[in-house]
C-alpha positions as CSV (number, residue, x, y, z in Angstrom):
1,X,-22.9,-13.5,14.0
2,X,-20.8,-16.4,14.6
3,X,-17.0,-15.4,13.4
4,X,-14.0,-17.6,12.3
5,X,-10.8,-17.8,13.1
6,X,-9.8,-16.4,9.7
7,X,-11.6,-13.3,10.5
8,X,-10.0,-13.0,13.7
9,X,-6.9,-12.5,12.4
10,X,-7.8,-10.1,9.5
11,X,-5.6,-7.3,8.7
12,X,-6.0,-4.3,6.7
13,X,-3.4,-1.7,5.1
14,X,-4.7,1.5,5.4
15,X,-2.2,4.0,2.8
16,X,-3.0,7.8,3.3
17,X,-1.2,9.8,0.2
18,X,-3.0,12.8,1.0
19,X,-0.1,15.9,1.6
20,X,-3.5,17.0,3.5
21,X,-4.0,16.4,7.3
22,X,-7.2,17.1,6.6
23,X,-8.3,15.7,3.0
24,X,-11.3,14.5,1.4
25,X,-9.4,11.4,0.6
26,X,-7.7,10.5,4.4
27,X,-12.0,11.3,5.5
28,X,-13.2,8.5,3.5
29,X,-10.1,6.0,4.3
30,X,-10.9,6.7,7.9
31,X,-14.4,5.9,7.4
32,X,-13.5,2.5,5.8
33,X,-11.1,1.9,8.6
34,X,-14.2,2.5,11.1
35,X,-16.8,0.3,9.3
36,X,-14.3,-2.2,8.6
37,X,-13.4,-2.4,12.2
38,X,-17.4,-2.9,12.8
39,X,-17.3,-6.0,11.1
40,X,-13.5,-7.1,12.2
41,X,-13.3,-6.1,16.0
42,X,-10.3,-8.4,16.4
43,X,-8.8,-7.2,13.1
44,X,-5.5,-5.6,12.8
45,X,-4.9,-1.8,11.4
46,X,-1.3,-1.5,9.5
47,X,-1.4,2.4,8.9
48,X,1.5,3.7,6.2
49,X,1.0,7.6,5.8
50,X,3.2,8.0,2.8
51,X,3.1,11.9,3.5
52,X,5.3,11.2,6.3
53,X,7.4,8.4,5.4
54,X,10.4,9.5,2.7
55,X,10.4,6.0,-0.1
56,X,13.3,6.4,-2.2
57,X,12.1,6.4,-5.7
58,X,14.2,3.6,-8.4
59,X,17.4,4.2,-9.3
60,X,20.1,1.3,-10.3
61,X,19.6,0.1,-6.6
62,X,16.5,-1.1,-7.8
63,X,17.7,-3.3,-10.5
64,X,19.5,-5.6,-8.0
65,X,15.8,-6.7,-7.0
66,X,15.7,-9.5,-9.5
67,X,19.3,-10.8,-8.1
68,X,19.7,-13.4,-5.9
69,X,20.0,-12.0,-2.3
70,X,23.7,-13.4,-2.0
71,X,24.8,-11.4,-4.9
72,X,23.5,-8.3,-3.9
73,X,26.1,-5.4,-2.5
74,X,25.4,-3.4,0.7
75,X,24.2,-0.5,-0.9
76,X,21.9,-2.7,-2.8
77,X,20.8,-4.6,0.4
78,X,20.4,-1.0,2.2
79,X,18.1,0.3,-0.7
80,X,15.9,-2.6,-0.7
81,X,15.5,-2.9,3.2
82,X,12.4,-0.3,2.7
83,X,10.9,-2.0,-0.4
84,X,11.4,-5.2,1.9
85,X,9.5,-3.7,4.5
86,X,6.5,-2.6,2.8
87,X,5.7,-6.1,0.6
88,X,5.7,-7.6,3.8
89,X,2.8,-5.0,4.9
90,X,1.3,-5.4,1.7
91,X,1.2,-9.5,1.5
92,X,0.4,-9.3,5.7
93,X,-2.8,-7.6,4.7
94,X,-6.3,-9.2,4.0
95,X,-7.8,-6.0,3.0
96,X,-6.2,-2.8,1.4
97,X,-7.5,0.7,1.5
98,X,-5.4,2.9,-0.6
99,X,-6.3,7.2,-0.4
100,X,-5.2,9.0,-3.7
101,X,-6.0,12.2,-4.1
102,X,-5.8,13.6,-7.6
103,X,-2.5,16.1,-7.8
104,X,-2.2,17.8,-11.5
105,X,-4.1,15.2,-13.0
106,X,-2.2,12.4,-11.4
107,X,-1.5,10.6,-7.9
108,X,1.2,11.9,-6.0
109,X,4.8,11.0,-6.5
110,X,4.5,9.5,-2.8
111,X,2.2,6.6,-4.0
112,X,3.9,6.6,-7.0
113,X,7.1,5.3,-5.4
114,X,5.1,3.3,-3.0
115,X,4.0,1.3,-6.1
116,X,7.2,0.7,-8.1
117,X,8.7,-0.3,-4.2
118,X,5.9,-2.8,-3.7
119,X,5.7,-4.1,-6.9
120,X,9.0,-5.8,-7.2
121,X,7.6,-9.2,-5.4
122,X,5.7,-9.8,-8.8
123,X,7.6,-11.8,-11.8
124,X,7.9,-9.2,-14.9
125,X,5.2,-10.7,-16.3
126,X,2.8,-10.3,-13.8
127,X,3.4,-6.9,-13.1
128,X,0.4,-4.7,-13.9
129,X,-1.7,-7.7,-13.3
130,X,-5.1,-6.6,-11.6
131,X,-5.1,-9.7,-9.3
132,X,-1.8,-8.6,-6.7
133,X,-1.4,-11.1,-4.0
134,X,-4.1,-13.3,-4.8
135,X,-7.1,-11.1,-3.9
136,X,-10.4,-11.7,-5.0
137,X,-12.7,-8.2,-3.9
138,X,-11.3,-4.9,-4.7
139,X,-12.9,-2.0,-3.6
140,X,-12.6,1.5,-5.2
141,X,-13.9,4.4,-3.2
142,X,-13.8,7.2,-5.9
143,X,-14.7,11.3,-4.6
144,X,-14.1,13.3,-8.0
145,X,-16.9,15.6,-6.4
146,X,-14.5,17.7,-4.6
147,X,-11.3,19.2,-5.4
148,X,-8.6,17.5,-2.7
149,X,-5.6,19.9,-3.0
């Protein structure tokens, strides 16, 4: 198969929420990773284990998002740097591959915060909007089978 220079350069986010070294959900993102890779060889892995990384969850940090960078103070500016950091992962990526195990009836608080600190880049009236960063195939990988707690 003859492959283009787009796919060359493909990237994809893989986001383990899993407290679980071992879970049902980081299994099946890791399986995605390896048949992705199949069909991207050159393709780029950005891996965020958000059971690892500590994202500070909104407080009135937060609100400075919307100001102009110039107005911001250095608190403000130190808060953002990590919300900062993972749009740019997020718009970097071709492909997403999100693993959310179901904690109490809910996803964890990790990829809780990893979605209000992402979601900033979008206007307020965007926000919620299914279509985030211009994607056009979503994939949900869905194993309510198995308990993964």
């Amino acid at each position: 198969m003859k492959r283009t220079a787009q796919e060359v350069h493909m990237k994809l986010l893989r986001i383990d929420s899993s407290a679980r070294s071992s879970s049902v959900t980081r299994q099946l993102t890791a399986k995605f990773v390896e048949e992705w890779k199949k069909n991207h060889p050159a393709g780029e892995v950005i891996q965020r284990d958000l059971a690892t990384t500590v994202l500070p969850h909104i407080t009135d940090h937060w609100a400075g998002a919307h100001l102009e960078p110039s107005h911001l103070t250095p608190a403000q500016r130190s808060y953002l740097a990590t919300s900062d950091e993972l749009i740019e992962e997020l718009q970097a990526a071709d492909t997403i591959v999100i693993g959310a195990p179901m904690y109490n009836f809910a996803i964890p608080s990790s990829l809780k915060a990893w979605i209000d600190q992402t979601s900033r880049f979008l206007p307020p009236s965007r926000r919620g909007s299914i279509r985030l960063c211009g994607w056009e195939r979503r994939l949900v990988m869905d194993q309510a089978a198995r308990a993964d707690s």
